[in-house]
N, C-alpha and C positions, 0 to 999 in steps of 0.2 A: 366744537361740540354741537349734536344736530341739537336741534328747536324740541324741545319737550312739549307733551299737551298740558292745555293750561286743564285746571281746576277748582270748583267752585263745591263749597259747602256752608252749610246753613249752621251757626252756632248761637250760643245761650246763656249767658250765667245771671244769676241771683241769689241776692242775702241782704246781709245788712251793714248799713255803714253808722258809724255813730263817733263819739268820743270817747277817746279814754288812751292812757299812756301806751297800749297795745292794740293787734290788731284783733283778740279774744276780744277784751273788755270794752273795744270800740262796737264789736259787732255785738254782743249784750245789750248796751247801751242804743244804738241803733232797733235792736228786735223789741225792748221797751217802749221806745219813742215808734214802732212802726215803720220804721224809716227803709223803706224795701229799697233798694239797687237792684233794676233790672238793664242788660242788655241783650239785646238782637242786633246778629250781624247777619251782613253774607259774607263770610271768607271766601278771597281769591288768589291764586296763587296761577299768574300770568302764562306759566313756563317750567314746568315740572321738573325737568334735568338741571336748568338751573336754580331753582331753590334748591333740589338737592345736593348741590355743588357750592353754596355760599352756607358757608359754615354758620350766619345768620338765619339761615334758617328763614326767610323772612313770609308773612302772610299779610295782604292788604284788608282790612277792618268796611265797612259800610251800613250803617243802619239806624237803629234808635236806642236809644235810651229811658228810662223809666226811673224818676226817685224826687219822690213826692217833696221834697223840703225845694225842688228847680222848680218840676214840673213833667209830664208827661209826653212821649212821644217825639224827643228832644232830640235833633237831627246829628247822630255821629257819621264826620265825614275824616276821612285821612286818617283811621285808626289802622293800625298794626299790631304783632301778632310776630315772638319770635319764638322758633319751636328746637327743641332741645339744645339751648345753647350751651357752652360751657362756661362757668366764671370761677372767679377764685371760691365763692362760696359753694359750689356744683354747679351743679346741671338746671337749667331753669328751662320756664316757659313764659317768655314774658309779652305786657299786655303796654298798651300807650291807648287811649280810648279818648280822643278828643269831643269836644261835643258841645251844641250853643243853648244859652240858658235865655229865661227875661231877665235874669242876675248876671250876666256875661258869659265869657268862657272858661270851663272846665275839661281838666282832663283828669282821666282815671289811669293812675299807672300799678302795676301788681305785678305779683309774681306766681308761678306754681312751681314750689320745692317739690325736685324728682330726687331724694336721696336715696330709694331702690329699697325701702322696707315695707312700704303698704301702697304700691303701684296706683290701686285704683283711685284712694283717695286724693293721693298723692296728683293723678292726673286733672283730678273734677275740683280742686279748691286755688280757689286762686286771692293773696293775701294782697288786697287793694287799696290804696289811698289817693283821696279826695283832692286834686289842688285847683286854684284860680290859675287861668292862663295868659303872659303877657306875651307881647311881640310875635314870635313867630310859634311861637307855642310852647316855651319853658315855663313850667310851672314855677310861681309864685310862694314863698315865703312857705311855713308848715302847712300843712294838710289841712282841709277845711275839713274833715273824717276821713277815718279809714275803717276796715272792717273785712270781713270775709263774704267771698261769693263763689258758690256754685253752680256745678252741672247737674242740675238734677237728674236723675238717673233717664227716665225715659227719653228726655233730650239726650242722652250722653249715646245707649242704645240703637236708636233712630239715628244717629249723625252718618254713617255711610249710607242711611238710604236716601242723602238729600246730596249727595253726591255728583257732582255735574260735570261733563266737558262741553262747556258751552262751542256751540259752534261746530260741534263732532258728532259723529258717528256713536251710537249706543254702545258697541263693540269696542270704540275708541273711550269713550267715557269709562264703563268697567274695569278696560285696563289700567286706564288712568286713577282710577279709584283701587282699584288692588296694587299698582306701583306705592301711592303712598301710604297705603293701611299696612305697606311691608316695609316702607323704611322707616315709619311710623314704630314698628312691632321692634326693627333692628334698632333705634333709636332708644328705645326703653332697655333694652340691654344690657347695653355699655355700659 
């Protein structure tokens, strides 16, 4: 298989994380207490052909984090990012968000249900929970919160125009950017 261009875009989500036996009532709880969850990354995707050939789907994570009960500006490294998998429950998008606190390490794992009845929401909400991280990075015992986070709309809008092939040609870039906004489009599909 030849070498695909790699890929680089700019993502976002926020809401809230809190407590409570679900992830509604955690994020209620969480938007009472204020407890905002934000992330920033840069997604990258090395090799274009071959992402689209591992049925992982897989996207590399890089950036910060934001959620005031850690602390702000909080260094997410080796996060990932799998895009329309399938599992026995459907089709997912799923999230692994590592990240270092003054309280230790936490990661944020979630999900977005793609069940194919309300697309757009369905793409921008992603249902997160909170865990402490040991050893090589399995999270720890129940959830320190969970809760819901979004794409808010003008990030979600804006996301192909932050679009990159690093290292390429602008012509190379664009391409690159409409190969995956179309397997992205065939992806929702299915």
């Amino acid at each position: 298989m030849t070498a695909g261009p790699p890929l680089s875009f700019r993502e976002m989500l926020q809401g809230f994380l809190g407590e409570g036996p679900d992830h509604e009532s955690a994020c209620a709880d969480g938007r009472r207490r204020a407890q905002v969850f934000r992330y920033r990354a840069l997604a990258t995707i090395n090799d274009l052909a071959a992402f689209e050939a591992d049925p992982d789907h897989p996207v590399a994570l890089e950036g910060t984090v934001d959620y005031a009960p850690l602390g702000l500006g909080l260094p997410l490294r080796g996060g990932s990012m799998n895009l329309f998998v399938d599992r026995p429950a459907g089709r997912r998008i799923l999230y692994h968000l590592p990240f270092e606190a003054p309280g230790g390490r936490f990661v944020v794992v979630g999900e977005k249900r793609l069940a194919g009845k309300r697309r757009w929401r369905e793409m921008t909400t992603l249902y997160a929970e909170l865990y402490h991280l040991i050893g090589q990075g399995d999270p720890l015992g129940e959830p320190v919160a969970r809760g819901i986070l979004r794409v808010p709309l003008r990030v979600a809008l804006a996301l192909p125009l932050t679009m990159r092939s690093p290292g390429r040609s602008p012509l190379v870039a664009l391409r690159a950017a409409l190969r995956f906004l179309r397997f992205s489009a065939r992806s929702l599909r299915r």
